[in-house]
N, C-alpha and C positions, 0 to 999 in steps of 0.2 A: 504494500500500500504506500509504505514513504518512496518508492521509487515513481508510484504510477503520478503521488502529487508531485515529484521531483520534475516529471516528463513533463507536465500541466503547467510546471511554471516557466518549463522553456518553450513552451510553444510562441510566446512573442517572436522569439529571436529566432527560432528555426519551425515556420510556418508548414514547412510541408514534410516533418518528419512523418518515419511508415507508417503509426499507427492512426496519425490524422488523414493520409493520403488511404488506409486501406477501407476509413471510415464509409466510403462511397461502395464499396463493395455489400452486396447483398450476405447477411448475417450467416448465410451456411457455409458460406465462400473463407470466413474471417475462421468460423469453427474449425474448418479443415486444416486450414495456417493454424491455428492451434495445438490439433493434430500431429499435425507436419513436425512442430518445433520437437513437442514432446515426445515424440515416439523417433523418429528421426535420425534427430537432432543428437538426443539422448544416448542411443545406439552409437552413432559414430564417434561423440565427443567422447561420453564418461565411457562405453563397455568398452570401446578399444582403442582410444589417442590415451588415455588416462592411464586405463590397465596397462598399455604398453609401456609409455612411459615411464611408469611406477617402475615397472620390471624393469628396465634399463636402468631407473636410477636407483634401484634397490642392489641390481648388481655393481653397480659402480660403487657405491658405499659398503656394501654389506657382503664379501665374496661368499660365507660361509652360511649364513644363515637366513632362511626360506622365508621368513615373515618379513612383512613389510616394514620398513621404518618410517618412524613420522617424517621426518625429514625428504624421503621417497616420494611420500605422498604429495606436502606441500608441493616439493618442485614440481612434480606432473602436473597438481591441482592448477597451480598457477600459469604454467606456461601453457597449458591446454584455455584457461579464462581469455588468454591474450588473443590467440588464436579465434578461440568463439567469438571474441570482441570484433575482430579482426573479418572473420568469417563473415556477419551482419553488413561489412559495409557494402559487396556487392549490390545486395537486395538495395540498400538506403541512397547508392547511385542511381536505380531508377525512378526514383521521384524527386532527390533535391542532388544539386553536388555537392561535389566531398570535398570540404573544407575543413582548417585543424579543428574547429569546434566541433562538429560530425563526430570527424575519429575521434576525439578527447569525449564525447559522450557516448559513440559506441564501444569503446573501451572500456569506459566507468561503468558504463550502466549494465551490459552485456558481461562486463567481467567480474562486478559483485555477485550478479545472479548467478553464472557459470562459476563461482568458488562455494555459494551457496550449495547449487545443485553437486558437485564434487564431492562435498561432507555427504550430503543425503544420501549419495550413492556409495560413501565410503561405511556411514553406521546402520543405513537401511536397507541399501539395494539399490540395482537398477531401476525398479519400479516405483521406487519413494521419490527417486529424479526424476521420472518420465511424469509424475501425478505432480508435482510440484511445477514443471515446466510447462505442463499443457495448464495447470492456474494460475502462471503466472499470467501466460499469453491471454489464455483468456481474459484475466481482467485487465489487459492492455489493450486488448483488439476488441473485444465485445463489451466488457460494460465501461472503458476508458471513452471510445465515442460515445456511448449513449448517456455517460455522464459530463461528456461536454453541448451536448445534444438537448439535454435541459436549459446550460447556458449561456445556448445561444440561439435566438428564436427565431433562425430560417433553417428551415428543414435539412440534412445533405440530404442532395437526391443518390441511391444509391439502383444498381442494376439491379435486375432479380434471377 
């Protein structure tokens, strides 16, 4: 939620970030990006950029012994967040350009949540990150427009 009003207050300065430009899309459309992120997303980044990771840096630190070290985790954790950060700006080219603000906010915002989802997926599972990313997006894409949608009283028109 502090991210979604964190999003809310940069919309002065960056008008056509994705989740206002996807607000025009019809709501089943926005569920599947939803979808998409969590299930996806999830698989490629945390089950195997993470897993992998981890394993290399758990071998590089730890020749002998099989469990993971904290220290392991971190580094994967985080240079997999930069990556996810990193990974969004495609998508965020096709509606505004990529300016250092952009990257400095797809970095920030993209790489809290992808350290967030990291842990979940380190003390829950796969599936604690997959149900945690499809609510994030969801309340970014689906009730983020329909609560700027209240304040502001001309309709988006969106496709169906």
């Amino acid at each position: 939620m502090v991210l979604l009003l964190a999003l809310l207050a940069l919309v002065p300065l960056l008008p056509n970030l994705p989740f206002i430009a996807v607000a025009k899309l019809a709501i089943w459309k926005r569920i599947l990006a939803c979808l998409y992120g969590g299930l996806y997303e999830e698989i490629l980044t945390r089950l195997f950029l993470v897993t992998l990771i981890a394993w290399l840096a758990n071998k590089a630190l730890r020749k002998s012994n099989a469990r993971l070290s904290p220290a392991a985790f971190w580094i994967s954790n985080l240079v997999v967040a930069i990556l996810f950060g990193l990974g969004h700006l495609p998508s965020a080219s096709l509606v505004m350009p990529i300016t250092p603000l952009v990257v400095a906010v797809a970095l920030s915002f993209n790489g809290i949540a992808a350290v967030v989802f990291g842990v979940l997926y380190r003390k829950r599972g796969l599936e604690a990150a997959m149900v945690a990313h499809f609510t994030a997006d969801f309340v970014i894409y689906v009730v983020g427009p329909a609560f700027i949608a209240t304040l502001n009283p001309v309709p988006i028109r969106t496709d169906s």
